[in-house]
C-alpha positions as CSV (number, residue, x, y, z in Angstrom):
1,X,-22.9,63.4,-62.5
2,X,-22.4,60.5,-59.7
3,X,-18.2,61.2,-58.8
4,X,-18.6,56.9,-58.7
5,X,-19.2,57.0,-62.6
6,X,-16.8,59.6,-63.5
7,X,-13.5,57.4,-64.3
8,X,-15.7,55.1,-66.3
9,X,-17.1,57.3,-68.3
10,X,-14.1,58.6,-69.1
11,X,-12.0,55.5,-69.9
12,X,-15.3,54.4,-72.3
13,X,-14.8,57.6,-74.3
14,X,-11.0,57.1,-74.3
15,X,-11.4,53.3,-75.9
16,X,-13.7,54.9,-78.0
17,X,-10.8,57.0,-79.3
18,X,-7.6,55.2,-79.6
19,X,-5.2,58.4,-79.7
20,X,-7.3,59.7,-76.3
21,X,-5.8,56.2,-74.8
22,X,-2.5,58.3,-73.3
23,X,-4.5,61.4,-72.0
24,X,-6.3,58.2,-69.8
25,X,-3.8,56.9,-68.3
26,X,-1.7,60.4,-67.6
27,X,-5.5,61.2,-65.8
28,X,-5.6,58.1,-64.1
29,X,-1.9,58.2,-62.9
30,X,-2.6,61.7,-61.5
31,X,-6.0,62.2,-60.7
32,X,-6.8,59.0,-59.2
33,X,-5.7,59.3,-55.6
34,X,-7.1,62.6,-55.7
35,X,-10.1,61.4,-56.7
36,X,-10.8,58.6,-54.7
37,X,-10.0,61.0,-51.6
38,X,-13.0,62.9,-53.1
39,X,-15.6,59.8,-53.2
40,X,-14.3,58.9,-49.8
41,X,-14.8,62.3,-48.6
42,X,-18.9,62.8,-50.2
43,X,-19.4,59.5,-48.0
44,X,-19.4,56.7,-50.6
45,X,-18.8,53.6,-48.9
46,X,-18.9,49.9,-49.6
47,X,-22.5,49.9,-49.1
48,X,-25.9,47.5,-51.1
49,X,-29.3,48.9,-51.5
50,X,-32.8,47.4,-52.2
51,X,-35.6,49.1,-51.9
52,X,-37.5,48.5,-49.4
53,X,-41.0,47.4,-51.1
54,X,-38.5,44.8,-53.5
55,X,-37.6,43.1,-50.2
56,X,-40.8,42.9,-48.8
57,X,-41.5,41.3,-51.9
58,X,-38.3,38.7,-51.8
59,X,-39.2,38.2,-48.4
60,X,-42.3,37.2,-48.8
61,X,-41.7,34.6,-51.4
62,X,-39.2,33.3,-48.7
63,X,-41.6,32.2,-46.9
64,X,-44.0,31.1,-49.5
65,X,-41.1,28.6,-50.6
66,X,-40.7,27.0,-47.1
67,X,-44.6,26.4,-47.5
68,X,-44.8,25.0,-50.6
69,X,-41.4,23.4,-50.3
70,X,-42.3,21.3,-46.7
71,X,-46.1,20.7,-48.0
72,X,-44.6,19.2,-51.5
73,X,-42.7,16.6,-49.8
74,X,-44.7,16.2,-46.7
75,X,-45.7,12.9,-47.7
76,X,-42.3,11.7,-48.5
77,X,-40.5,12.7,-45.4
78,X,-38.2,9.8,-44.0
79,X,-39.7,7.5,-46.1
80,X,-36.6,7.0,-48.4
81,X,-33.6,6.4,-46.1
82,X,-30.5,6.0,-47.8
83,X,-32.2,5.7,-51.1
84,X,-33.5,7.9,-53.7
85,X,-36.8,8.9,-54.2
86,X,-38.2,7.0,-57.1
87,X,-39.6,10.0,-59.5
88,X,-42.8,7.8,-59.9
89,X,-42.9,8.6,-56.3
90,X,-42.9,12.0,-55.9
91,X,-46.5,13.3,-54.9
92,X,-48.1,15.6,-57.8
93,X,-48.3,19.4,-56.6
94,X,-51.7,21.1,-55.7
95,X,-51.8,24.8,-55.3
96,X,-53.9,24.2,-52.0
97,X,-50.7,22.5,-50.9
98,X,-49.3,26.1,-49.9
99,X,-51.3,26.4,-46.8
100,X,-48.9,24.7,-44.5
101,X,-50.3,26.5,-41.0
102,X,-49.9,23.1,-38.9
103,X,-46.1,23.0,-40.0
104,X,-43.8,22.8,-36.9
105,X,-41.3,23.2,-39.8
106,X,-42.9,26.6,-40.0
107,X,-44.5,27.7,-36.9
108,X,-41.2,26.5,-34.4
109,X,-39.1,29.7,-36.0
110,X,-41.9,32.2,-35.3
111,X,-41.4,31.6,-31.9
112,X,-37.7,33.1,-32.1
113,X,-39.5,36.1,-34.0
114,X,-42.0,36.3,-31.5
115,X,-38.9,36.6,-28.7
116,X,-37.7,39.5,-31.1
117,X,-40.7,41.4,-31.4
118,X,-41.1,41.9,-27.9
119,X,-37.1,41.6,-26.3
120,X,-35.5,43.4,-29.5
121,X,-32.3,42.1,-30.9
122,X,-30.3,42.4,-27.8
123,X,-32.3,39.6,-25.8
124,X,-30.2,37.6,-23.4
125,X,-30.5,34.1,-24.2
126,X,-31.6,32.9,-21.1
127,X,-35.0,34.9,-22.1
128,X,-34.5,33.4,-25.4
129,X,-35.2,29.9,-23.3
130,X,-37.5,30.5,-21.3
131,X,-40.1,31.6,-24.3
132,X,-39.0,28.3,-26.2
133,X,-39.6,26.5,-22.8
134,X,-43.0,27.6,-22.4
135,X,-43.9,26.2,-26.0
136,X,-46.8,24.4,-26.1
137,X,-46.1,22.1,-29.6
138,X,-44.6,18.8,-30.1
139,X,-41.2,18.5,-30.8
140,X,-38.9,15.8,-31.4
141,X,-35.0,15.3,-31.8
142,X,-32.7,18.1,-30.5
143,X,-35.4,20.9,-30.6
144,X,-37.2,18.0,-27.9
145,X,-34.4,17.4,-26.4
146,X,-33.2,21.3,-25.9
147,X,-36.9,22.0,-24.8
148,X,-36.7,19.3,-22.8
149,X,-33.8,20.4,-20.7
150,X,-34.7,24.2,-20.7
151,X,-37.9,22.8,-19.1
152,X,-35.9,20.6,-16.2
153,X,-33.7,24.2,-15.4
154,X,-30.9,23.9,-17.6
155,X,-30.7,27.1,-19.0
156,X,-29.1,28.0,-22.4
157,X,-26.4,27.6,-24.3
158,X,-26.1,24.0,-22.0
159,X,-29.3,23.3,-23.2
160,X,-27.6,22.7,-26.5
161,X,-24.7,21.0,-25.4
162,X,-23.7,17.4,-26.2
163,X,-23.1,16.9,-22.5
164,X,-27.1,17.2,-22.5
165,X,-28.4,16.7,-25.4
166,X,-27.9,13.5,-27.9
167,X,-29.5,15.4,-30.5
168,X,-27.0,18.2,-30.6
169,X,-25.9,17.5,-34.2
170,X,-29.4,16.8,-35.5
171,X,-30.8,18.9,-38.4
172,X,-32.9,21.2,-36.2
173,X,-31.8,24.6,-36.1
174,X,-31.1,24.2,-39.4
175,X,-35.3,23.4,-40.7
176,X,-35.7,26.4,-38.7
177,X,-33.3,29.2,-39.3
178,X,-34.9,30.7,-42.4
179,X,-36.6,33.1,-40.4
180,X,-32.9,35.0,-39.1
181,X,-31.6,35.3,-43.0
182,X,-35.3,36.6,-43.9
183,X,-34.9,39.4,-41.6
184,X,-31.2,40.5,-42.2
185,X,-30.6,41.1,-46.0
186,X,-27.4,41.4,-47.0
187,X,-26.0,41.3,-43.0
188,X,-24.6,38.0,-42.6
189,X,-23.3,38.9,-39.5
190,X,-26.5,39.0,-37.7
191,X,-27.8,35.8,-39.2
192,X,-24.3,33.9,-37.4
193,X,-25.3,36.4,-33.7
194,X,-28.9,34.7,-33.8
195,X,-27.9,31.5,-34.8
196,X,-25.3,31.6,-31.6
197,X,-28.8,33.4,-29.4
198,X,-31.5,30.7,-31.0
199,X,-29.5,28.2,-32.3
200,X,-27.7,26.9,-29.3
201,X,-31.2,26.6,-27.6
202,X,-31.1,22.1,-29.1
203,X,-27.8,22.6,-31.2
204,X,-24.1,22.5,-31.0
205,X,-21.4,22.7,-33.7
206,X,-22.4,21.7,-37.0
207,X,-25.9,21.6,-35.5
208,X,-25.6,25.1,-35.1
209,X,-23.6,26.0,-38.6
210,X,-26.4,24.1,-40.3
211,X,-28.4,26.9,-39.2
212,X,-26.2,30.1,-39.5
213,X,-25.3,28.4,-43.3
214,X,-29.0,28.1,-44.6
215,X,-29.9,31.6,-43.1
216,X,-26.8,33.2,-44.5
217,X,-28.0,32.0,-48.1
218,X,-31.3,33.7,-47.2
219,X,-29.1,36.7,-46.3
220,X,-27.6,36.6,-50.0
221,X,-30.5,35.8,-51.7
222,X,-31.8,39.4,-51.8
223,X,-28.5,40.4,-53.8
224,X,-28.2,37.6,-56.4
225,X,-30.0,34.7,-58.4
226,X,-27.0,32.9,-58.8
227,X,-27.1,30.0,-56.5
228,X,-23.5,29.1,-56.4
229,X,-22.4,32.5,-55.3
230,X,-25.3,32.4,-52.5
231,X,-24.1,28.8,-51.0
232,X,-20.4,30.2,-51.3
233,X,-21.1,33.7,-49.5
234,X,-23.0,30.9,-46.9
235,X,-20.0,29.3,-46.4
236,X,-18.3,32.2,-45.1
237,X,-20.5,32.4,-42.2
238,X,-19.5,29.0,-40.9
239,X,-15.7,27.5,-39.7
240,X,-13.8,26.5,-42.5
241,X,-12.6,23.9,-40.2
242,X,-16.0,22.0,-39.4
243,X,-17.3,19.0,-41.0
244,X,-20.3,21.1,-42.2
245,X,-17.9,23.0,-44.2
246,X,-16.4,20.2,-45.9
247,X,-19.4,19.0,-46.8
248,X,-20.9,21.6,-48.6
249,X,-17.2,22.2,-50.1
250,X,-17.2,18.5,-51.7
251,X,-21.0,19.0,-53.0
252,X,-20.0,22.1,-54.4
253,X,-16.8,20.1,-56.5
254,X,-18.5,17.5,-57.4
255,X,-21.2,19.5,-58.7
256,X,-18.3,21.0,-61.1
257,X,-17.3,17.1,-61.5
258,X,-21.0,16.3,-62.4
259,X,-22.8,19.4,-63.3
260,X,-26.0,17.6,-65.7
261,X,-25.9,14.5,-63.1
262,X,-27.2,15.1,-59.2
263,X,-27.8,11.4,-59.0
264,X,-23.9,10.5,-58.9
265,X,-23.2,13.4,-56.7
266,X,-25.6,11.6,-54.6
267,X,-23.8,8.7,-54.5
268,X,-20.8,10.3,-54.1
269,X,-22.3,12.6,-50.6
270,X,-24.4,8.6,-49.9
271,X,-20.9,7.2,-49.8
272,X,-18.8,9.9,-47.3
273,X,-21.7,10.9,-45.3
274,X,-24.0,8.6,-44.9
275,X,-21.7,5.2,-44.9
276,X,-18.4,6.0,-43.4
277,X,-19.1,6.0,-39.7
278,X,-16.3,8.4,-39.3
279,X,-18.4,11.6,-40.4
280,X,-21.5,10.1,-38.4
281,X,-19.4,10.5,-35.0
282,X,-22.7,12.0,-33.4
283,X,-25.3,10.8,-35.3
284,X,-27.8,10.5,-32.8
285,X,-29.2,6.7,-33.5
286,X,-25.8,5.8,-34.5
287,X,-23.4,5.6,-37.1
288,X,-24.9,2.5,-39.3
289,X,-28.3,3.2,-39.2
290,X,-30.3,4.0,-42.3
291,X,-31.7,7.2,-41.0
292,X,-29.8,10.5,-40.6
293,X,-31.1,13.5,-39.6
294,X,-27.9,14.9,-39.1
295,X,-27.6,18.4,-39.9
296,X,-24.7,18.3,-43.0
297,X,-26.1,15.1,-44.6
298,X,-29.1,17.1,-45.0
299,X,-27.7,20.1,-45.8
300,X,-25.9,18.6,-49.1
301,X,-29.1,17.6,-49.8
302,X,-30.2,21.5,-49.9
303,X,-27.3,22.3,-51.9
304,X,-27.9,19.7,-54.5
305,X,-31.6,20.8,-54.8
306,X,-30.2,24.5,-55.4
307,X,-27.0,23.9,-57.8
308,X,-28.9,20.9,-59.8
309,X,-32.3,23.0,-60.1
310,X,-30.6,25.7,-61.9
311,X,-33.0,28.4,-60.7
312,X,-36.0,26.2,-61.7
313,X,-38.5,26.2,-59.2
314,X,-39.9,22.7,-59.5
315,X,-36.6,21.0,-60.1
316,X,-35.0,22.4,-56.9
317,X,-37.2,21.4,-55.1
318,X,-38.1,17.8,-56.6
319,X,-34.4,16.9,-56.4
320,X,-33.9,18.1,-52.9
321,X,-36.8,16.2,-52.3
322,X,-35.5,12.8,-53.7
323,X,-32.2,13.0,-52.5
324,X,-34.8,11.6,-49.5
325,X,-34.6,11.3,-45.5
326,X,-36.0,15.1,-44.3
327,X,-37.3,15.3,-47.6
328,X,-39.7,17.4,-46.7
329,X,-37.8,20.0,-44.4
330,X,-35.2,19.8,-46.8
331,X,-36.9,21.0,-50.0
332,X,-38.5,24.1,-47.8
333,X,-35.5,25.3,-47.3
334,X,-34.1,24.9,-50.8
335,X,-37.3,26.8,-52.5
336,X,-37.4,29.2,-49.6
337,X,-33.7,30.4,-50.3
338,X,-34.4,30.1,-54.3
339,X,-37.8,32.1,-54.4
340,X,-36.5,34.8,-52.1
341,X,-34.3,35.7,-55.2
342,X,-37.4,35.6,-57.2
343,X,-39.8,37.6,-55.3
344,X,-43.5,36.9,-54.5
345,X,-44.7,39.3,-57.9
346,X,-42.5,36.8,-59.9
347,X,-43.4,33.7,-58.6
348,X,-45.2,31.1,-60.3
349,X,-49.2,31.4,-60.0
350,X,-49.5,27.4,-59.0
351,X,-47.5,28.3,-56.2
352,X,-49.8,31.6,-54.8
353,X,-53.3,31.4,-55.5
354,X,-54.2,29.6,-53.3
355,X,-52.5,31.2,-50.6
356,X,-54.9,31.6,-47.7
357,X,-53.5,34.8,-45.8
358,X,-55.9,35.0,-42.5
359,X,-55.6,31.6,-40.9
360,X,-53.4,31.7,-37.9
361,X,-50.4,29.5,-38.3
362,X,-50.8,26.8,-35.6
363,X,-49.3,28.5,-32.0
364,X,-48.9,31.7,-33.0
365,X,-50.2,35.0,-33.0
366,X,-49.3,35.2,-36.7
367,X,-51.2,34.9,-40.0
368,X,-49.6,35.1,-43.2
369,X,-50.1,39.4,-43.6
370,X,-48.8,39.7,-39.9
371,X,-46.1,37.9,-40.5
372,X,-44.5,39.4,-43.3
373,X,-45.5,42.9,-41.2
374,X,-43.3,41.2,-38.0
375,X,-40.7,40.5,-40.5
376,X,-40.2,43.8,-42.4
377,X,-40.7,45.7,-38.8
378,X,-37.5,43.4,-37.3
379,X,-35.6,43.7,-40.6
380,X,-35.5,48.0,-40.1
381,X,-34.1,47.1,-36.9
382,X,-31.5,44.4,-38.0
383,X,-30.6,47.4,-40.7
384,X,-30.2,49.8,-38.1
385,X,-28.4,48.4,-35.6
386,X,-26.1,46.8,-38.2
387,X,-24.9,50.4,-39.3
388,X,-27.0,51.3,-42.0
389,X,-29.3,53.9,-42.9
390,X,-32.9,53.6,-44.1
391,X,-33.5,56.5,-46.6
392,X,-36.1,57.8,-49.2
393,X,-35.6,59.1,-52.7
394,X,-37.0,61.9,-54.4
395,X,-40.1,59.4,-55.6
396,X,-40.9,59.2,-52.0
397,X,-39.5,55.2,-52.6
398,X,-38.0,53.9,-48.7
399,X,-34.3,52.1,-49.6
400,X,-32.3,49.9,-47.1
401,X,-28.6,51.1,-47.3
402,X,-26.8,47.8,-45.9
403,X,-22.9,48.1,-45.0
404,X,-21.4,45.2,-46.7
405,X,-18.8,43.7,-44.4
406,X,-17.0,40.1,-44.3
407,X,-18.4,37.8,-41.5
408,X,-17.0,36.5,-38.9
409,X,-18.1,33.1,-38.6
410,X,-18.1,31.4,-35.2
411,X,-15.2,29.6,-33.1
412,X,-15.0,25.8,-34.4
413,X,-16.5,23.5,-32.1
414,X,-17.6,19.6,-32.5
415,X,-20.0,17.6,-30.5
416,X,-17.8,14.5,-30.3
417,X,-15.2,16.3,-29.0
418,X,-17.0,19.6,-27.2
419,X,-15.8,21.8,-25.0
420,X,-16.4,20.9,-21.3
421,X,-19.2,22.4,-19.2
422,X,-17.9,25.0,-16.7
423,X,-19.9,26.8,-14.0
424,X,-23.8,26.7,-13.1
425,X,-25.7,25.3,-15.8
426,X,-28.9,25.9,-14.3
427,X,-31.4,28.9,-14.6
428,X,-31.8,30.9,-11.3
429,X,-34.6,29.9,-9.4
430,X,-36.0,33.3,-10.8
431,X,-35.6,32.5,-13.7
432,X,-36.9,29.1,-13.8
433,X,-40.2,30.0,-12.3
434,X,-41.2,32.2,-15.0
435,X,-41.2,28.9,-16.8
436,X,-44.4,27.3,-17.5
437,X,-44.3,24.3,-18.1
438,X,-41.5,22.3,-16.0
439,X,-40.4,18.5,-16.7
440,X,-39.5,16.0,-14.4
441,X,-36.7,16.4,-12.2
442,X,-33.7,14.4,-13.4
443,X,-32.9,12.7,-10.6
444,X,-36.3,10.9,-10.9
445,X,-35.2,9.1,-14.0
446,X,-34.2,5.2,-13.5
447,X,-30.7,5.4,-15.0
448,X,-30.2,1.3,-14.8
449,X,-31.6,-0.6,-17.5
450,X,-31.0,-4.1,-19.2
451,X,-32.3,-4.4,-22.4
452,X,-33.2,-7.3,-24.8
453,X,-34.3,-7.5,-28.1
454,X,-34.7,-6.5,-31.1
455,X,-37.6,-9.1,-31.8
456,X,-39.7,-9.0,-35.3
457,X,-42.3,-10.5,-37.1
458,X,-42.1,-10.7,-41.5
459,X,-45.1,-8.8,-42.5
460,X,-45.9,-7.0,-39.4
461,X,-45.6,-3.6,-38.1
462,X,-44.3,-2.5,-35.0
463,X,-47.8,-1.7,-33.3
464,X,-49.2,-4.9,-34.6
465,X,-46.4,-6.8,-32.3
466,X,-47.7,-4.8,-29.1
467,X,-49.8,-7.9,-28.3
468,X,-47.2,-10.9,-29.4
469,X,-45.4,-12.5,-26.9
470,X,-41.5,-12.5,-26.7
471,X,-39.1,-14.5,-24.6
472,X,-39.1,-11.0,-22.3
473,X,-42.3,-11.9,-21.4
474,X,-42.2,-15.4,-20.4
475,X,-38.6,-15.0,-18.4
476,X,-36.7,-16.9,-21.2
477,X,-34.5,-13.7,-22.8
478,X,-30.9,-13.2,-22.7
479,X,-30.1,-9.3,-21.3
480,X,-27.4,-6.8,-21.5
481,X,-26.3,-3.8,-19.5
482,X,-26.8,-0.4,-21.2
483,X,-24.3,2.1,-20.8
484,X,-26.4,4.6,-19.2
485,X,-24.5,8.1,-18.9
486,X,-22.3,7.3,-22.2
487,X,-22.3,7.1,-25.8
488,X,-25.5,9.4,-26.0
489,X,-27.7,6.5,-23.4
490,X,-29.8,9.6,-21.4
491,X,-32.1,8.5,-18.6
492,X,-34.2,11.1,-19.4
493,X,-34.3,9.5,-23.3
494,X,-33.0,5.9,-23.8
495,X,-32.0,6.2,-27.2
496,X,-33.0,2.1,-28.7
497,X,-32.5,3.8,-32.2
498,X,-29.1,4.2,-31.1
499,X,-28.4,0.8,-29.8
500,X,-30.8,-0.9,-33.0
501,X,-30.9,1.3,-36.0
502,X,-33.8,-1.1,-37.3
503,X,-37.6,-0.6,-37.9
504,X,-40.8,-3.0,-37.4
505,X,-40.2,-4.4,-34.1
506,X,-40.3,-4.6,-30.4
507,X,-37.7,-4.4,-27.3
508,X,-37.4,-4.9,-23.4
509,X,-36.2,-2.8,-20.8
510,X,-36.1,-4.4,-17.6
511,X,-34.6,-3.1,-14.0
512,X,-35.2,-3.4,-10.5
513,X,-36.4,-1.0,-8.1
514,X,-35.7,-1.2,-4.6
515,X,-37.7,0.4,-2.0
516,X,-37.1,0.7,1.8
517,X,-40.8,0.2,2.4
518,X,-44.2,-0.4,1.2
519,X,-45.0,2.7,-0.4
520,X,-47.3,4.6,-3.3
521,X,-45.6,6.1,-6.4
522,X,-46.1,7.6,-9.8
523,X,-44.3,6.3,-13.0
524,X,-44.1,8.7,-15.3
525,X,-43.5,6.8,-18.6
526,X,-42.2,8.0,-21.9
527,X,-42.2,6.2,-25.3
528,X,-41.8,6.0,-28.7
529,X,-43.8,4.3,-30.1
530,X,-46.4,2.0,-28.1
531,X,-45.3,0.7,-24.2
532,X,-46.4,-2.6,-21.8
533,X,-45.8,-2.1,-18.0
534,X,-44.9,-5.0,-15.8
535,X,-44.3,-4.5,-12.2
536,X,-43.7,-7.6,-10.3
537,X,-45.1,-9.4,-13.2
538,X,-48.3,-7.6,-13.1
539,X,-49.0,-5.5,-16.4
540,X,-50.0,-2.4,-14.8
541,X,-50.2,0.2,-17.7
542,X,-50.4,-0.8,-21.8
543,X,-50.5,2.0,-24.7
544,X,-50.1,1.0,-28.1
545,X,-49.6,4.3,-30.0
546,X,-47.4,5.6,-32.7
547,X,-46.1,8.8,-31.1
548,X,-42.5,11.0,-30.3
549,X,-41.1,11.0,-27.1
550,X,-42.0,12.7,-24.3
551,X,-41.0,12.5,-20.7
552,X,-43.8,11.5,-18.8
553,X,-46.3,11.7,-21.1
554,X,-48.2,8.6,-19.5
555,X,-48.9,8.2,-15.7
556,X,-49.7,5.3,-13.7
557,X,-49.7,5.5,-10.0
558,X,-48.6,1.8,-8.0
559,X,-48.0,0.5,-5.0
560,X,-44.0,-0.7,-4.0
561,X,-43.5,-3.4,-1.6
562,X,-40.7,-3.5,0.3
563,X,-37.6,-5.2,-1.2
564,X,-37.1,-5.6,-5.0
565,X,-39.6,-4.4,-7.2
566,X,-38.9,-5.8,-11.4
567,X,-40.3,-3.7,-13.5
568,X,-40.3,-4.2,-17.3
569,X,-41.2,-2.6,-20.3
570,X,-42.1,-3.6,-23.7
571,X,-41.5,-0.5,-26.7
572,X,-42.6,-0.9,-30.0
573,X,-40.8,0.7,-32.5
574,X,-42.1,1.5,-36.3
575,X,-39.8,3.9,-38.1
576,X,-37.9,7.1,-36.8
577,X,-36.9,7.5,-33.4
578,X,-37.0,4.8,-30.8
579,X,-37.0,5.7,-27.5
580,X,-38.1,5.0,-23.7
581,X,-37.8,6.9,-20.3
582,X,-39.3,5.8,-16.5
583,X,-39.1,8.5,-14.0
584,X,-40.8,7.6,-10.1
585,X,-42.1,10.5,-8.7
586,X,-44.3,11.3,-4.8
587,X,-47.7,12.1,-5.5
588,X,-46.3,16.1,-5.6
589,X,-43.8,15.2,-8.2
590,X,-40.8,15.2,-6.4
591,X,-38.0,12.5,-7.0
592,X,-38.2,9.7,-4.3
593,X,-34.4,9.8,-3.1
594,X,-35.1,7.0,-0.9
595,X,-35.1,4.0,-4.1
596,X,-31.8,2.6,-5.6
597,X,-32.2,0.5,-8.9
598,X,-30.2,-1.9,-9.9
């Protein structure tokens, strides 16, 4: 008989038998110490198993509900900003919707798994950066912005930090973190050590809980269905003391306030999250603006999808959905946690048979068999190393034994008030030249603008202003000096979200070079969306394109005379991120140290 059983057994018969009731509790009161000495001794120990083939099985439905969950709501995402998704409105699911292979909201985290797989769990960070450097897929926000700086030398975790990186608090880590809670049943500890490895890559402080939170319920889901006790063995795994952690706190009361009505908890999470500017500190196109892709505004979102779904499938991830913004990211991660505690053999046939399993998802190595192989092979490691035992029954069957252990979530930290930057930021020239792909210097960024604007049309969409003239362009407008170097204003990423918060329209930029002589240079220009380039009122470069971005991602080499040089640029903005950057380069790339701006 298992020793573990014994007492129970016992104190069954003994209810079963009232006058047997005393001869319980004299065994108890004498035998128990003893006893427990004896369990202790045969090696029982606070310990979970699963077999192994059950969580390849959870596991793969985990990634089967980021799939259907981002290409469900693909066609909604940041469409509804502050508003909820009308039901009318939510697309109609097709099984072929499944094959989501082109999904940076899929592919981005393989890359981390790909690190993994080839540096095991014990990979220095600063390799860590230099494989997300060399990346070769659009990004945008802080995963842009992280990339971005990785890229210019600034090695990790500074590549994160707010000093750096506008974006710190943004929701990207958190889209992509399914991948550490898929790999480490049951060990929430290693889902918190790779979010602090991967996660500080673009994030910092709740940008970085947002991660460590969604994995952690990944971590859970292989031990429970109930949904609740998943988000609330999450929120061990974050500080107590973060904003993150209130937030999920007060979606989790109101929920008991509301339980039948998600809609009012959205109002109430709209109201605290989304309009007082005090909990949008470091939103990254400022505190009023309609959009949010903050990390724990979108993480209630989640959260809501999970409580109000109530295990159902569909309505997880339809209300996740319509609670709107990334209300496509968001949804993936709700189904992915829910159907991990379904499994793959469980899961609804609409949402699997039309699974294609041998396309390549888009810059990887991985199709959809190799990466649930990659997975299973890290997750025997992450076992492992975490102290526990992989073992085999008398049926041949392969079980995980997982130590169960509280976490130790890491030190509170928020970007509007982060901790200072101390030492050498920078990779070592080693280092850096194993780096493929290098951006810009930053001291070739023009960090003096004047800006002007925003101007609008009714009716018309940002690109279709590229063309129509504005006061800018006749010398008529009225400027202002931005702040470069504060409030989030980057040279590398002038953030006219930021300074706007509006959609459907265009802006100026407009500075002055000054050159010591006639000379040739390269602008590198950035823009998003569409961008007119004057220089000495001569329009010398025009792209009218809806687009992310990206330093440098137009070139246009001109001629400086000596003197002062105006230079001024016209952005067009549709919805989303707004942004603009001008760095002036030698024809070898190097920063021309010789100009001043002003």
């Amino acid at each position: 008989m298992n020793l573990s059983r014994l007492l129970v057994r016992f104190r069954a018969g003994a209810h079963d038998h009232p006058k047997q009731e005393g001869a319980y509790v004299n065994m108890k009161k004498y035998l128990l110490v003893p006893l427990m000495c004896l369990l202790v001794s045969c090696g029982i120990r606070n310990e979970r198993r699963i077999k192994v083939s059950e969580y390849v099985d959870k596991m793969k439905a985990g990634w089967i509900g980021q799939m259907v969950g981002v290409g469900w709501g693909a066609p909604t995402e940041f469409r509804w900003q502050g508003e909820i998704i009308p039901a009318d409105q939510v697309p109609v699911w097709k099984p072929e919707m499944v094959n989501q292979f082109g999904q940076d909201d899929i592919y981005v985290e393989m890359t981390f798994l790909r690190t993994l797989e080839q540096y095991g769990f014990d990979v220095d960070i600063r390799r860590a950066g230099i494989d997300f450097a060399d990346s070769r897929y659009m990004l945008w926000h802080a995963n842009k912005a992280g990339r971005d700086n990785l890229r210019a030398g600034i090695a990790p975790p500074y590549s994160g930090h707010p000093q750096f990186n506008a974006h710190a608090d943004d929701i990207d880590y958190q889209i992509e973190a399914d991948y550490a809670g898929l790999i480490s049943p049951g060990l929430p500890q290693a889902v918190i050590e790779l979010g602090e490895k991967f996660g500080r890559l673009m994030n910092y402080g709740d940008g970085v809980y947002g991660g460590q939170f969604v994995a952690a319920m990944y971590a859970a889901a292989f031990f429970t269905n109930d949904v609740e006790k998943i988000v609330r063995a999450a929120l061990e795994c974050i500080p107590s003391g973060s904003l993150y952690h209130q937030t999920i706190s007060d979606v989790l009361q109101w929920y008991h306030q509301e339980p039948n009505d998600w809609k009012k908890t959205w109002q109430l999470v709209e109201e605290k999250y989304q309009l007082n500017p005090e909990n949008r500190r470091f939103s990254c196109t400022g505190a009023h603006d309609k959009f949010n892709i903050d990390a724990k505004l979108n993480g209630a979102y989640i959260v809501m999808g999970l409580l109000y779904g109530k295990g159902d499938p569909d309505s997880t991830i339809v209300i996740s959905m319509r609670c709107g913004q990334d209300s496509d990211c968001n949804p993936s991660n709700a189904a992915g946690v829910l159907f991990t505690t379904i499994g793959f053999s469980k899961l609804p046939e609409r949402f699997t048979s039309a699974l294609n399993t041998k396309t390549r998802f888009s810059y990887t190595d991985y199709d959809f068999d190799s990466l649930i192989a990659v997975c299973e092979k890290l997750a025997r490691q992450s076992v492992l190393r975490a102290g526990g035992r992989v073992v085999t029954d008398r049926r041949g069957e392969e079980w995980f034994v997982i130590p169960a252990a509280a976490p130790k979530p890491s030190p509170l930290e928020q970007c509007w008030n982060a901790a200072p930057v101390q030492g050498d930021v920078r990779f070592t020239d080693e280092e850096y030249a194993e780096i493929g792909v290098h951006t810009l210097p930053r001291e070739a960024f023009i960090d003096v603008w004047r800006v002007s604007g925003p101007f609008m049309q009714a009716g018309r969409s940002g690109s279709e202003l590229f063309d129509t003239v504005f006061p800018p362009e006749e010398g008529k407008a009225q400027w202002r000096k931005l702040p470069m170097g504060e409030g989030g204003y980057d040279a590398a990423e002038i953030a006219l979200d930021r300074l706007f918060g509006t959609t459907e329209c265009v802006a100026y930029l407009q500075t002055v070079i000054v050159s010591p002589d006639n000379r040739e240079v390269v602008l590198h220009i950035g823009s998003d969306d569409g961008v007119k380039v004057w220089l000495n009122g001569r329009l010398v470069h025009a792209h009218n394109v809806q687009r992310g971005h990206s330093a440098g991602e137009d070139q246009v080499t001109v001629t400086l005379k000596r003197g002062e040089n105006p230079l001024l640029l016209k952005i067009t903005q549709g919805v989303g991120g707004w942004a603009a950057s001008v760095a002036v380069t030698d024809a070898s790339g190097k920063a021309v140290k010789e100009l001043i701006y002003k």
